[in-house]
N, C-alpha and C positions, 0 to 999 in steps of 0.2 A: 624738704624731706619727702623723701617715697610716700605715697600712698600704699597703704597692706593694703596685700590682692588675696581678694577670699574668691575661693572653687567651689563652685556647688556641682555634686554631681548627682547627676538625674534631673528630671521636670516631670514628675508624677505629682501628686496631691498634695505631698509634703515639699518634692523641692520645689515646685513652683512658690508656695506658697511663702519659703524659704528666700526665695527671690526678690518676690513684690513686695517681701516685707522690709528687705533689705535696701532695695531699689526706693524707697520711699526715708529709711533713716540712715542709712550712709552714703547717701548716691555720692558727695561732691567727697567724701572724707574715705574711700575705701573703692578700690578697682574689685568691680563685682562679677566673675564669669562664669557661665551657666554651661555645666557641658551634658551634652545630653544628643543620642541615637537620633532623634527628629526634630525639627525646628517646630514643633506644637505640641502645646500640652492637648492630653487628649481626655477628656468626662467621661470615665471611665461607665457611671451609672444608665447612661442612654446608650449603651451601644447595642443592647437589644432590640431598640428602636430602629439602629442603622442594620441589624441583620435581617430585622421583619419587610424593610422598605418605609417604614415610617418619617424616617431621615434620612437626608442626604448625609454622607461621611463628612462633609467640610464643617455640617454643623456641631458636632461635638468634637469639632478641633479647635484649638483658641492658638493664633502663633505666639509664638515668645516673643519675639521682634515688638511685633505690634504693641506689645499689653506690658511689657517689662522695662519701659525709658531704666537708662542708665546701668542694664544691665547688659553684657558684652556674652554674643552666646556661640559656644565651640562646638559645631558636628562633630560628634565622633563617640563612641563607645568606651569608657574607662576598662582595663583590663590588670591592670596593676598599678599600684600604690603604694610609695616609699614613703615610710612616717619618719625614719632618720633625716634624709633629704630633699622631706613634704615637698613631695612630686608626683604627682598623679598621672602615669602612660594612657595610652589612648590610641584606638586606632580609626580613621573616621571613615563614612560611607564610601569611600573609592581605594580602599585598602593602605590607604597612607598612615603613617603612624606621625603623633604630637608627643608631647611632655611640656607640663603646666607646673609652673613653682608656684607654691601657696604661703600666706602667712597663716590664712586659719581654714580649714578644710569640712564642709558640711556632706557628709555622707545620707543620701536618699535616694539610692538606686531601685529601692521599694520591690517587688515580688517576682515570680515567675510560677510557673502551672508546676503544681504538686505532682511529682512521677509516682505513679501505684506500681508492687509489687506483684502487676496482673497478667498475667500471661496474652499476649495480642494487643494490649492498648494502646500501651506507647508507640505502635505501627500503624494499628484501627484509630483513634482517636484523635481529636483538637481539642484544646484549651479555647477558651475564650477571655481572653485577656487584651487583646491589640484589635486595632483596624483591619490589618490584612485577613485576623481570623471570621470577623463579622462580615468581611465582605465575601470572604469565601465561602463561608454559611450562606449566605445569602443566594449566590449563585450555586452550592451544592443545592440547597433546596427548590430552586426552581428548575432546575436540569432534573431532578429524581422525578416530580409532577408531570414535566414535559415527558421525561420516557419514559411514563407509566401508562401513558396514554397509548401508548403503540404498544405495551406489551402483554402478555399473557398474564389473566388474573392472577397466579403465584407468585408472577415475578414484580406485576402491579401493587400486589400488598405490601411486597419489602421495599421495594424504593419509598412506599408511602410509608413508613411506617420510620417513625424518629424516637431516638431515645439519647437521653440527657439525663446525666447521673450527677446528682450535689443537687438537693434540691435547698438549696441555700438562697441567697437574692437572688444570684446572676443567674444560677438553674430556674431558678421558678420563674422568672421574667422570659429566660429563652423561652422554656415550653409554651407560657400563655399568649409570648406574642407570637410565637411561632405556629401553634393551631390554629391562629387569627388569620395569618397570613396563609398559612397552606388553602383552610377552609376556603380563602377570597380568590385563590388559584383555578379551586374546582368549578366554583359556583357559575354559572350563567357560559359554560363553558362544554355544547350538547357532547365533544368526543371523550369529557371523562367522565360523561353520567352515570353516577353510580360510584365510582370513586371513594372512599372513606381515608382521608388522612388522619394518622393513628399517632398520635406523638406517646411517649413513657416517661416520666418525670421520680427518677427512683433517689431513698435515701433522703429523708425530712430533716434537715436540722434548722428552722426557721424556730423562733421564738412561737410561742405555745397560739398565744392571740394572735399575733399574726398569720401564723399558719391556718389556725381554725376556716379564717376569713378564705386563704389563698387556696385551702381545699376544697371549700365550698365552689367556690366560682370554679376551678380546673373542673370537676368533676361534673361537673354542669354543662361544660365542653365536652366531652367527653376524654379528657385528658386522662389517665393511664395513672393516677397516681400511688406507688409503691411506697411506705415510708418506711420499712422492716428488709427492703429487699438491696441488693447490690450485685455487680457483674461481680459473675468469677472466671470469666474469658469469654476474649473478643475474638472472633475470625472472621475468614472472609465472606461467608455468609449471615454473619450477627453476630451474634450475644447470647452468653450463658449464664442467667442467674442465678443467685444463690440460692433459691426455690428448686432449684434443677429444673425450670420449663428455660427451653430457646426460642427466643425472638430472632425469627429472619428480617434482617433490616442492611440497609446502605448506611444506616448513617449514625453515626455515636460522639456527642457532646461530651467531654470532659469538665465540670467543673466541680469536682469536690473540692478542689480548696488550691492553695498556693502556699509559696514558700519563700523564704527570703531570699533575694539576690547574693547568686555565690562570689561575688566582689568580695562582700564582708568575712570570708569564710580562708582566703590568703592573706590576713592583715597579724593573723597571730592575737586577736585580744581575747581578752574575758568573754565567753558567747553564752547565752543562751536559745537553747531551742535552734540557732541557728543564727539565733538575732545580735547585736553590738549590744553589751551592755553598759548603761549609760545613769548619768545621776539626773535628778529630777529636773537640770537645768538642761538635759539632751547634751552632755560633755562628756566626751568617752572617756573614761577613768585613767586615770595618769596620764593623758594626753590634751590637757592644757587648749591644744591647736585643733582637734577635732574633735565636731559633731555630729552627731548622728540623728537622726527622726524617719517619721514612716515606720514601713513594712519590717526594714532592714535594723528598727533598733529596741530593743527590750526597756522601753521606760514605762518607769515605777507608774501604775494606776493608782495615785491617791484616796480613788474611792473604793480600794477592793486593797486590802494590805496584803502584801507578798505576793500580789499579782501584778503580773505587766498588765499595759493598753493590748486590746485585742487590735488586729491588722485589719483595721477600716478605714476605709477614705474619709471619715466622719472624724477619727482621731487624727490621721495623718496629714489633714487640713489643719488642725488645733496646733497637731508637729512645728510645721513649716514655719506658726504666726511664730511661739515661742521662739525655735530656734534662730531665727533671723531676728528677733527681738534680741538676743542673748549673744551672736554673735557679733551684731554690735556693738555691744554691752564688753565683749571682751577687747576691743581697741577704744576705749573710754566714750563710748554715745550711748548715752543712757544708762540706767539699771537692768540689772539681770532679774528673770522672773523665774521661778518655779512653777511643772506644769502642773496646768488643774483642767479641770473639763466638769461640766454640767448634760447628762445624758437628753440630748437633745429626741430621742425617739429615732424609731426608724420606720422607712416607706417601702411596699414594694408592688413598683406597677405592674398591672395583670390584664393592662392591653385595654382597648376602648373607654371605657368612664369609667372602668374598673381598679380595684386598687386597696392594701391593705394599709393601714399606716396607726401608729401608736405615736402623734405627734405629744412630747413633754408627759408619757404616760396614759393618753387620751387616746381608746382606743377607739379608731374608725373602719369603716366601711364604705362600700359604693360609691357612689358618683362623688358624697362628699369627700373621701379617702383620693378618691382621684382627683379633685382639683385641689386638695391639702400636696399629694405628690409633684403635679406640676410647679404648685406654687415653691415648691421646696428649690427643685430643680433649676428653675428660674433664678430665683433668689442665689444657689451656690456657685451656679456657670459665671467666670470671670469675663466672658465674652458672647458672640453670639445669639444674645439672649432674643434681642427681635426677632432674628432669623426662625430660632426653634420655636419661639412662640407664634409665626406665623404658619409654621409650618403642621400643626397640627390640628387648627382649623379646615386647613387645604387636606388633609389629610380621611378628614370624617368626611369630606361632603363627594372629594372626589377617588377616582379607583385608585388605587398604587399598579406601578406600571413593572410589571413582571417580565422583568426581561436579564437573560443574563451578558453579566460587564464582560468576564472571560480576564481580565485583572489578575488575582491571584489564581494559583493552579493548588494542587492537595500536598506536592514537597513542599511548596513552597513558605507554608506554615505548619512545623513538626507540633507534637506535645510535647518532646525534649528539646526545647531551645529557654535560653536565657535573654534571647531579646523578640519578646510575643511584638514588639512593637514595629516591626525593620520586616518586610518581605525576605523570604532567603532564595536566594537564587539557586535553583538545581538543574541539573542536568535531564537525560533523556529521560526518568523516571517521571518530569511534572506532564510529559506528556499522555499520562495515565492518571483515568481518575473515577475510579472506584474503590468499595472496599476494598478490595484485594491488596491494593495499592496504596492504603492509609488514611483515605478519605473521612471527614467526618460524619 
């Protein structure tokens, strides 16, 4: 008799998760294929670390190969989905197209950057969601330093000067490592003496304690923080807030928020918000054969009635154990589980010993808040974990090496794309890269 062949698509939080869990109770009973844009899951939480220089990019990648025995994994990008003739299209990274028959199909293609209704952004602006876009941050910020130094003090201000709007985790991390990193640019450095990098951190929506903490330290940097304020147009010279003062600047952060993968949005089901809706066991409603979890699927929060789970890597880790527990559970291994989740607190690193975190309700601070965050960090990374744990020793004692890769170009990571994760190859436009030109 056949083995059912289950599809998982996506390798973000939930469908890796999705995977390992599978790969551990069906491996010999059940053909398990993981399809997914990259061959690595990537930790989404440390990539702020990889845009400041603090990590290497390999360390917050984990491969799938490596970490998933028994699981079979397919390059390539899902783009349509047949639920009559549970078939899942695909087209992989060298423009080839596939098709995958499934017996039971887990849907976790998890999020993409929220497009504002803002006149200039979606041109001026990046997301921060993928590797390519932290590596190009990374290299935008040390080219803006480098030609500030040659240029005339008005035009010295605005290359220095950075703004990043969502002041949420992944906003408030950029800014804090990010004036870490600029500051360690200027410092001991006689041709930009005098130099002031000016980062903007606009738009608070962090938890109240948490925030308290994450204010205090920013502003202590001299970090820019606006918690009332928002663009209301981006050009090629800066930013217009909603205060009506302009900021002349090169460079603008996106991250107010994300949205779920438009996969889910050609399937025709019951939606919410945008999301799959789904019953407490992640089973999309009269579909038997599919599951949903993650970004992409609206399930029931147990502990807030008539509310979904909010789109956290914290729940879409919890996704992944369930649904891979469950779809097992639907070719007869094991019992099926309903989800639950216990609020485990949240962390948010604010760069050297620094750090806000409410671990289990427990609110912290300082140095010990920051060795509460690493140990978090440590603990959830499925891989790597020596590596990045070596790496931040080496990190405090010696310089970070400021140099740009030249890797990604400013096309080549839009803020309207659906895959932050995949470099986009462009044309003679990547050879331009300034505001003007869409930079972030």
């Amino acid at each position: 008799m056949a083995r059912p062949r289950i599809v998982i698509v996506g390798a973000g939080f939930a469908g890796y998760q999705t995977a390992r869990t599978l790969s551990r109770r069906a491996r010999h009973k059940a053909e398990i294929i993981l399809l997914n844009p990259t061959d690595h899951f990537l930790y989404l939480p440390l990539l702020p670390q990889v845009a400041a220089g603090v990590l290497e990019p390999r360390r917050v990648t984990v491969p799938l190969t490596g970490t998933l025995p028994h699981v079979r994994l397919v390059l390539g990008e899902a783009d349509g989905i047949d639920l009559k003739g549970q078939t899942v299209h695909y087209s992989d990274p060298e423009g080839g197209e596939g098709t995958l028959t499934y017996d039971r199909l887990v849907l976790a293609a998890g999020s993409v950057n929220k497009l504002p209704p803002i006149p200039g952004v979606a041109e001026r602006a990046h997301g921060f969601r993928g590797l390519p876009e932290a590596l190009y941050l990374r290299d935008h910020v040390t080219r803006q330093v480098e030609l500030a130094a040659a240029d005339d003090p008005k035009s010295s201000a605005s290359r220095c000067t950075f703004v990043v709007v969502g002041a949420g985790y992944t906003g408030t991390e950029v800014a804090a490592h990010g004036q870490l990193f600029t500051d360690a640019l200027v410092r001991k450095q006689p041709v930009r003496e005098g130099m002031r990098p000016r980062w903007l951190l606009l738009e608070r929506v962090l938890p109240e304690r948490l925030s308290r903490t994450a204010d205090r330290v920013l502003r202590r940097r001299d970090v820019d923080v606006r918690t009332e304020t928002s663009v209301q147009e981006a050009t090629s010279n800066g930013v217009l807030l909603s205060d009506g003062e302009f900021i002349e600047s090169r460079t603008l952060v996106w991250c107010v928020g994300v949205r779920p993968d438009p996969l889910a949005e050609g399937l025709g089901l019951p939606m919410e918000s945008g999301r799959l809706l789904v019953d407490p066991h992640l089973q999309v409603r009269n579909h038997p054969a599919v599951f949903a979890c993650g970004d992409v699927a609206a399930v029931p929060d147990p502990e807030r009635a008539g509310q979904d789970t909010p789109m956290t890597a914290q729940h879409a880790w919890r996704h992944g154990k369930i649904a891979g527990r469950n779809v097992a559970a639907s070719p007869e291994i094991g019992k099926r589980r309903a989800y639950r989740h216990r609020d485990l607190g949240f962390t948010v690193d604010l760069g050297g010993a620094k750090a806000a975190a409410n671990p289990l309700g427990v609110a912290l601070s300082g140095p010990l808040a920051g060795a509460v965050t690493c140990g978090c960090h440590i603990a959830a990374m499925p891989g790597n974990r020596i590596r990045v744990a070596a790496d931040w020793p080496v990190d405090a004692v010696l310089p970070r090496q400021a140099v740009q890769l030249g890797l990604v170009r400013s096309r080549s990571v839009p803020l309207n794309t659906a895959s932050p994760e995949v470099v986009h190859v462009g044309g003679d436009a990547d050879r331009h890269d300034s505001l003007s030109e869409g930079v972030t």
